[in-house]
Backbone as CSV, one residue per row, in Angstrom:
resi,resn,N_x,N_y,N_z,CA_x,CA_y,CA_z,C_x,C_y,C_z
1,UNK,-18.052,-24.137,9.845,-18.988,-24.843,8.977,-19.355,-26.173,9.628
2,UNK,-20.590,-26.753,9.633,-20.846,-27.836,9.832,-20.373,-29.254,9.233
3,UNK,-21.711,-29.827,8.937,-21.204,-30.658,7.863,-21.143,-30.686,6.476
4,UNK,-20.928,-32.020,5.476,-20.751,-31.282,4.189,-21.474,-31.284,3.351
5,UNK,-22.781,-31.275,3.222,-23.624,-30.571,2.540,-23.597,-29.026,3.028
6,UNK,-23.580,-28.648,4.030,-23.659,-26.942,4.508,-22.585,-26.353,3.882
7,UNK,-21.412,-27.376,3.755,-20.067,-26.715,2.844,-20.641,-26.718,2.251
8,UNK,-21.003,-27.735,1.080,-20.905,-27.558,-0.251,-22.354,-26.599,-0.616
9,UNK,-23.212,-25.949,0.319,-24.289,-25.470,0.174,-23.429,-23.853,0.061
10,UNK,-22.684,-23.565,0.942,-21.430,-22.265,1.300,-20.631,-22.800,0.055
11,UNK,-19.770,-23.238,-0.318,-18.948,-23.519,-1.516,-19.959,-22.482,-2.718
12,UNK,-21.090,-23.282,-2.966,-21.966,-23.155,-4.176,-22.593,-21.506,-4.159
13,UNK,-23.088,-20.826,-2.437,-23.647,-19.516,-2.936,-22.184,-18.654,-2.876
14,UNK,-21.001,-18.901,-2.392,-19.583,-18.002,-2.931,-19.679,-18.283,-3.596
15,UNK,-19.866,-19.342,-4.633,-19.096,-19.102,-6.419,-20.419,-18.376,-6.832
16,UNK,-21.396,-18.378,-6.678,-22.291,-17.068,-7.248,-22.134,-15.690,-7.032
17,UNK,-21.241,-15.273,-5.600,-21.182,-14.261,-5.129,-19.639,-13.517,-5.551
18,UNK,-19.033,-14.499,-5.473,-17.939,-14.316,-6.219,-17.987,-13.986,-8.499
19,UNK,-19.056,-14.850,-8.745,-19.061,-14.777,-9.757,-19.683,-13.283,-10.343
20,UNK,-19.664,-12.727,-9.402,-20.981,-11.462,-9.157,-19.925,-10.563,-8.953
21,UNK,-19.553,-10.123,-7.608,-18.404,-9.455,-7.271,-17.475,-9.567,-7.258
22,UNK,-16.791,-10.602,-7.168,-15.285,-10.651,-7.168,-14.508,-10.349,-8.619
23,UNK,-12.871,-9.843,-8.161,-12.070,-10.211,-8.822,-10.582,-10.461,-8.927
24,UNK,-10.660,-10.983,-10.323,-9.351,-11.859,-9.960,-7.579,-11.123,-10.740
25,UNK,-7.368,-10.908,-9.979,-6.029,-9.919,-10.394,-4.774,-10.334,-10.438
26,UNK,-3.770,-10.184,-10.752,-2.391,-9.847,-11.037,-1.258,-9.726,-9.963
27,UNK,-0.187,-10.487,-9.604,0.785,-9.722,-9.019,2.120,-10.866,-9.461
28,UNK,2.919,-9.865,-9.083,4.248,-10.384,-9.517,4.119,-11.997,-8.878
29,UNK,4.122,-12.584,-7.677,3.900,-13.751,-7.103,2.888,-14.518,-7.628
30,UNK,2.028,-14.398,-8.488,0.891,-15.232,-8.608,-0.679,-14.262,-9.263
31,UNK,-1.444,-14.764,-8.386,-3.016,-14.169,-8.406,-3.374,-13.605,-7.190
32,UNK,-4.305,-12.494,-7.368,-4.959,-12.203,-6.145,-6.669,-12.399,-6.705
33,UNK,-7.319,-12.569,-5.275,-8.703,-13.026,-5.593,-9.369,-12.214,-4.186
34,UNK,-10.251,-10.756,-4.769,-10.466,-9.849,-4.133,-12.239,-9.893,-4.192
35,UNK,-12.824,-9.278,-3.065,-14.166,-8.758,-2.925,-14.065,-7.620,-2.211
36,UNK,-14.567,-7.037,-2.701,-15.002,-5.038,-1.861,-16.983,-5.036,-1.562
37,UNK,-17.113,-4.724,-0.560,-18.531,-4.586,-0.409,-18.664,-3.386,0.320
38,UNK,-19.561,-2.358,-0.109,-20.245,-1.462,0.643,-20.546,-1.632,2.324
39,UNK,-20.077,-1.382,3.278,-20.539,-1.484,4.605,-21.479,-0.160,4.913
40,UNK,-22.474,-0.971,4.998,-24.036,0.105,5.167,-24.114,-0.150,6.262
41,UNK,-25.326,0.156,7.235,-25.857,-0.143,8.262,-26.402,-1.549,8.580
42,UNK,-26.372,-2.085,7.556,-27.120,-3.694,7.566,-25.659,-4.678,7.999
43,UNK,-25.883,-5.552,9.137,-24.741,-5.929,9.598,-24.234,-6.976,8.804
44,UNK,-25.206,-7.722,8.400,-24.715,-9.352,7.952,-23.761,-8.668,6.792
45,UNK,-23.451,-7.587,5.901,-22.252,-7.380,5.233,-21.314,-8.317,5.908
46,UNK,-20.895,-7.423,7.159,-19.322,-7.431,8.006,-19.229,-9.199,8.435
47,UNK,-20.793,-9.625,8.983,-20.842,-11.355,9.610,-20.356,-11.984,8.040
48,UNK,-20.722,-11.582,6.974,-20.622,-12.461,5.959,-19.128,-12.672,5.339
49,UNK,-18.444,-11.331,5.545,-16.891,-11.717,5.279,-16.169,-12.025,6.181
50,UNK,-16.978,-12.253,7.365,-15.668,-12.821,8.426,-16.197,-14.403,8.009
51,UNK,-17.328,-14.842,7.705,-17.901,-15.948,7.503,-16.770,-16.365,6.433
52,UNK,-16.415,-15.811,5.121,-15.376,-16.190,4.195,-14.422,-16.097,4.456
53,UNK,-13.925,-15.037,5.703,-12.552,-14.970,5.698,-12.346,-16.278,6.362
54,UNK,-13.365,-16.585,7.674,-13.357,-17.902,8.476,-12.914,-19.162,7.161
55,UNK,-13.727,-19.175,6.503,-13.958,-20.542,5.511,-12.421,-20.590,4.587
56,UNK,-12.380,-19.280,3.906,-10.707,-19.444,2.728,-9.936,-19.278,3.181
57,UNK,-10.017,-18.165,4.512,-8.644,-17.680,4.851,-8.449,-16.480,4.009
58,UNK,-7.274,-15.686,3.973,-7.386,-13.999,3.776,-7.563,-13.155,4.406
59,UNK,-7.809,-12.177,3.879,-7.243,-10.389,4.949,-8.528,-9.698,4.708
60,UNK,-9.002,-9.512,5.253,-10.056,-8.267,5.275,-9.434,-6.828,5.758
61,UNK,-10.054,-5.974,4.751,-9.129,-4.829,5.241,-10.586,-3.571,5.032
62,UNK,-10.002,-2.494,5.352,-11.051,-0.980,5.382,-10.153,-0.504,4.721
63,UNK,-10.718,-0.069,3.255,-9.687,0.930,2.478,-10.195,2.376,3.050
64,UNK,-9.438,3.098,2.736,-9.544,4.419,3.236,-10.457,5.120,1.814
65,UNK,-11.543,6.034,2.567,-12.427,6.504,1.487,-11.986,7.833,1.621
66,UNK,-11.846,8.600,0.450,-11.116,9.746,-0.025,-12.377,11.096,-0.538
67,UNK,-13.874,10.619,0.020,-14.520,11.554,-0.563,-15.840,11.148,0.200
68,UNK,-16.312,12.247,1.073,-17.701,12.118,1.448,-18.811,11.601,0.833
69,UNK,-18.818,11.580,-0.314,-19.826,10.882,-1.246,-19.403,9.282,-1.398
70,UNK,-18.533,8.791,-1.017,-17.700,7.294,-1.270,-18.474,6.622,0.541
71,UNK,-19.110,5.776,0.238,-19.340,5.083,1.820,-17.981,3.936,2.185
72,UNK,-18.162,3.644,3.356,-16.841,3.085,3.486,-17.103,1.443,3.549
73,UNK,-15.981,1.176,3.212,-16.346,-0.817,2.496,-15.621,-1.574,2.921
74,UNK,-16.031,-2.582,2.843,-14.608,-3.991,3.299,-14.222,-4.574,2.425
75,UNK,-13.099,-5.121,2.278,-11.903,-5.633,1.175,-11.785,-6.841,1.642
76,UNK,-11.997,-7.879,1.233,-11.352,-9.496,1.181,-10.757,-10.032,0.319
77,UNK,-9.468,-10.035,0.602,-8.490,-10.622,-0.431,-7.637,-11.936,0.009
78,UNK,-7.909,-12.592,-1.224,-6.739,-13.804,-1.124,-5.898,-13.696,-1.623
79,UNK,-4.641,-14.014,-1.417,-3.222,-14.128,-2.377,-2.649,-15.404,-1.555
80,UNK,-2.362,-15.987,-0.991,-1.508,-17.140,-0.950,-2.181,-18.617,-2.035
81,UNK,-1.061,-19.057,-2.339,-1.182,-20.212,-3.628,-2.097,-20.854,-2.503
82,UNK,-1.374,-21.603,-1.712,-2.377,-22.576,-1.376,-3.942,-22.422,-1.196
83,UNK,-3.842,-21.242,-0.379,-5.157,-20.589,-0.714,-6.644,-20.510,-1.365
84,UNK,-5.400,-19.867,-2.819,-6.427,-19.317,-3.586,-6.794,-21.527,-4.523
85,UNK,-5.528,-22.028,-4.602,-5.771,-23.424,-5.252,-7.309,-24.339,-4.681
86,UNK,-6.824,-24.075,-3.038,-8.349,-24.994,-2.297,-9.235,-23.945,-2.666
87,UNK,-9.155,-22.415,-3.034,-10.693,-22.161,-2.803,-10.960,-22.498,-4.176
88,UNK,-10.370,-22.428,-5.598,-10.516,-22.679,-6.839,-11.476,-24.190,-6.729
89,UNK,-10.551,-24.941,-6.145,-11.236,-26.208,-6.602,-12.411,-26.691,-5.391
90,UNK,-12.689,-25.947,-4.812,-13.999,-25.901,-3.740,-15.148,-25.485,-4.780
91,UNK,-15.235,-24.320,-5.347,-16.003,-23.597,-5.807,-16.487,-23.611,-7.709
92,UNK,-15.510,-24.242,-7.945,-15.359,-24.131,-9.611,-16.441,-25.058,-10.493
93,UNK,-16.670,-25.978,-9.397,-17.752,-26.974,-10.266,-19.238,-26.149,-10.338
94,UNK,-19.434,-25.011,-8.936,-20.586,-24.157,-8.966,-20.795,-22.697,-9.917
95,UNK,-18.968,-22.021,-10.326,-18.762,-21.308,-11.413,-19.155,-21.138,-12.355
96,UNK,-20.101,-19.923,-13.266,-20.585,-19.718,-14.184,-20.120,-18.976,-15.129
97,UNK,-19.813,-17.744,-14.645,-18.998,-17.031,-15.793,-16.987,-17.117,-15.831
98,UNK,-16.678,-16.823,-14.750,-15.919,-16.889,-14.575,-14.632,-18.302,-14.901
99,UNK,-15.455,-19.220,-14.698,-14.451,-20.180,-15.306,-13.436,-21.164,-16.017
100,UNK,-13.597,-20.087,-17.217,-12.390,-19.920,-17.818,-10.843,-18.915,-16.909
101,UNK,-11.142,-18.333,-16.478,-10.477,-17.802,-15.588,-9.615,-17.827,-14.424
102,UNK,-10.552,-18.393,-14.094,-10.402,-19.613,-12.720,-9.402,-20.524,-12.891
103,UNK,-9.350,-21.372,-14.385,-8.911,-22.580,-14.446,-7.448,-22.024,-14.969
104,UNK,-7.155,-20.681,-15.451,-5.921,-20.329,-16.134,-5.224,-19.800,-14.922
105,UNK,-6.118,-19.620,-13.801,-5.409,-19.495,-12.161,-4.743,-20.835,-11.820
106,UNK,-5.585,-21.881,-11.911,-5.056,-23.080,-11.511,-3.825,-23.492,-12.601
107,UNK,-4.188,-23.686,-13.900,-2.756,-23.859,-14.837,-1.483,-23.222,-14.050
108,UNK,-1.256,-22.044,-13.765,-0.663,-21.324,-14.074,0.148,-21.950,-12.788
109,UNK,-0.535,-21.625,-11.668,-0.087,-22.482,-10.330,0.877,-23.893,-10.726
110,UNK,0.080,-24.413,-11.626,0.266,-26.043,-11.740,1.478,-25.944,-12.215
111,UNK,1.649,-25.074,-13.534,3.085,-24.898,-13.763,4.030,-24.281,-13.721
112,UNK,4.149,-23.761,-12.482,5.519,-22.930,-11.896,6.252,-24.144,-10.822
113,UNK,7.135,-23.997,-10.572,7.978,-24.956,-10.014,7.875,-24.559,-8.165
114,UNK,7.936,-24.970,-7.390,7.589,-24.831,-5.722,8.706,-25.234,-4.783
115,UNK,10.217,-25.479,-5.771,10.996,-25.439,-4.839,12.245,-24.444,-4.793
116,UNK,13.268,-24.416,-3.700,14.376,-23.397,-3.909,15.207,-24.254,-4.389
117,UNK,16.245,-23.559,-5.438,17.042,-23.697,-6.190,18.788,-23.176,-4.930
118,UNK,19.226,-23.930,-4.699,20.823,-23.319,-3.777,21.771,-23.273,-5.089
119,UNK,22.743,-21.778,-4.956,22.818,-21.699,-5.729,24.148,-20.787,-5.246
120,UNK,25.589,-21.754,-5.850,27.072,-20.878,-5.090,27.519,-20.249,-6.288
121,UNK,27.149,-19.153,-6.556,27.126,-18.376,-7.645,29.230,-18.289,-7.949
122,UNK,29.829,-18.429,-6.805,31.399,-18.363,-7.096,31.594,-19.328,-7.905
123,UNK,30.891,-20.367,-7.742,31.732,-21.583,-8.542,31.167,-22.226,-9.648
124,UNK,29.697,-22.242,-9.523,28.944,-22.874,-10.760,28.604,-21.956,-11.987
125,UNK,29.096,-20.276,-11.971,28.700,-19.699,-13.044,29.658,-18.683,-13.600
126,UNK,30.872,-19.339,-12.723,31.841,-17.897,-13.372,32.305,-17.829,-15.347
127,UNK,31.785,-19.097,-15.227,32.288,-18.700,-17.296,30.787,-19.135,-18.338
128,UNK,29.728,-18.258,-17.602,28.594,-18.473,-18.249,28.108,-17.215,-18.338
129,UNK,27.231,-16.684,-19.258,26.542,-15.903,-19.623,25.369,-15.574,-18.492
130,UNK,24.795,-14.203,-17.980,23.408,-14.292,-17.692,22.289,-15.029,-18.231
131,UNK,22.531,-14.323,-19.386,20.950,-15.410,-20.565,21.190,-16.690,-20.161
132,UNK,22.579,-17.748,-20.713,23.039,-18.861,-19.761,22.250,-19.511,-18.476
133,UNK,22.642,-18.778,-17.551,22.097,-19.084,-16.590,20.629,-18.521,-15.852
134,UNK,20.153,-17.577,-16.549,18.275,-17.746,-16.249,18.082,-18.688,-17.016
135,UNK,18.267,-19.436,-18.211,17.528,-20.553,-18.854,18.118,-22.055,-18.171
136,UNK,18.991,-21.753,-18.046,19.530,-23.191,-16.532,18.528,-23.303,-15.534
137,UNK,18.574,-21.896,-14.798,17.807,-22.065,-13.572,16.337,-21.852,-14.003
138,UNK,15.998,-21.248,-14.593,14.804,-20.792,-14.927,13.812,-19.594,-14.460
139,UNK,14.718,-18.895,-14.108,14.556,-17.243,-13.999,15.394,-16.175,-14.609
140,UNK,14.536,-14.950,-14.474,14.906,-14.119,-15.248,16.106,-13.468,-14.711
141,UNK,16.972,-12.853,-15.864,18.211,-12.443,-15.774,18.307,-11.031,-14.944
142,UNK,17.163,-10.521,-14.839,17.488,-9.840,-13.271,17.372,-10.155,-11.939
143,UNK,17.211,-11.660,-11.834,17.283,-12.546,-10.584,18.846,-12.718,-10.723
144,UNK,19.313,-12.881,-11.901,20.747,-13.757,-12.239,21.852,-12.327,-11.726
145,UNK,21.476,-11.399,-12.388,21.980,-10.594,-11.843,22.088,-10.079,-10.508
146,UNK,21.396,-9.860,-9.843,21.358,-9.876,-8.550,21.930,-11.107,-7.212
147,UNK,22.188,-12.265,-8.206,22.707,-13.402,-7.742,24.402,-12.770,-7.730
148,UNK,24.787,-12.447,-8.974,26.227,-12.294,-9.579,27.033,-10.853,-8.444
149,UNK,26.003,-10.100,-8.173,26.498,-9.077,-7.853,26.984,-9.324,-5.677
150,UNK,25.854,-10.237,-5.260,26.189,-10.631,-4.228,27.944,-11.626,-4.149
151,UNK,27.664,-12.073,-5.436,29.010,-13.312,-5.617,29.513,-14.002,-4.442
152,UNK,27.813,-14.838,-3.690,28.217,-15.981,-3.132,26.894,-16.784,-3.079
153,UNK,27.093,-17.745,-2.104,25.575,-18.375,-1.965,23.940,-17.413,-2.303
154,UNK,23.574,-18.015,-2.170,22.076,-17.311,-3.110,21.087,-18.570,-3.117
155,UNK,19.809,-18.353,-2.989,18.920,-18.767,-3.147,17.544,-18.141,-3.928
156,UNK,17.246,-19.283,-4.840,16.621,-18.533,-5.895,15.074,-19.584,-5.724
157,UNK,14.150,-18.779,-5.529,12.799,-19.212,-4.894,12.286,-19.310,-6.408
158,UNK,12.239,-20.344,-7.302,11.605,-20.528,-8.602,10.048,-20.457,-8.239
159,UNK,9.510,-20.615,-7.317,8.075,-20.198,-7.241,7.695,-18.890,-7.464
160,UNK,8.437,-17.697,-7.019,8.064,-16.607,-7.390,8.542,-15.828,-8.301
161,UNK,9.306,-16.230,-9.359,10.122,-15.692,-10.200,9.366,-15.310,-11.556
């Protein structure tokens, strides 16, 4: 990208294009923030998502098409926090439908915790409950469990829990 009007000129037609095609999904870690486009014969498709992949960062991928009648497409997906946070707040002031959406991406980010928890499961939890100790640490009791069953050091990544 040049300078920053050309960003913010690129910022402004992704949040239309995004507001158009994209979407925004689910995973145990966080959000994913996906586009699929038809790859026809017209090239600027393929220039235009390396153009985004260049700008956000993300994976472009070729899903596999399962039926002669299906043409084959490109996939751009984001999933890393940092990521998807700069492209949120790049794009959100140009957002139309979508941003209510958007912003329950950013909440959600805002309030999960981003550091590791060390954690000597021999000594700090032998006369406590599971329930106990996910509401100590602040994960769920099949993290706790899986802590108990190793019965030693452990590290518990509260960002992805």
């Amino acid at each position: 990208m040049g300078n920053n009007r050309n960003q913010i000129a690129f910022h402004a037609w992704f949040a239309g294009f995004f507001d158009g095609e994209g979407t925004i999904g689910k995973r145990k870690t966080g959000a994913e923030l996906k586009i699929a486009q038809a790859l026809k014969s017209e090239r600027n498709v393929m220039e235009t998502f390396i153009m985004i992949q260049k700008t956000y960062g993300g994976k472009l991928t070729y899903p596999k098409t399962y039926s002669i009648n299906h043409s084959q497409c490109i996939l751009w997906r984001l999933g890393k926090r940092v990521e998807i946070k700069k492209l949120i707040n790049n794009i959100l002031p140009f957002i139309k439908l979508r941003k209510k959406d958007l912003k329950g991406v950013l909440d959600f980010y805002r309030n999960r915790p981003t550091r590791e928890v060390f954690v000597n499961t021999n000594i700090l939890y032998s006369d406590k409950s599971q329930k106990q100790i996910s509401l100590e640490l602040g994960c769920s009791q099949k993290t706790v469990c899986k802590m108990l069953k190793k019965g030693r050091k452990y590290y518990v990544q509260k960002d992805y829990l």
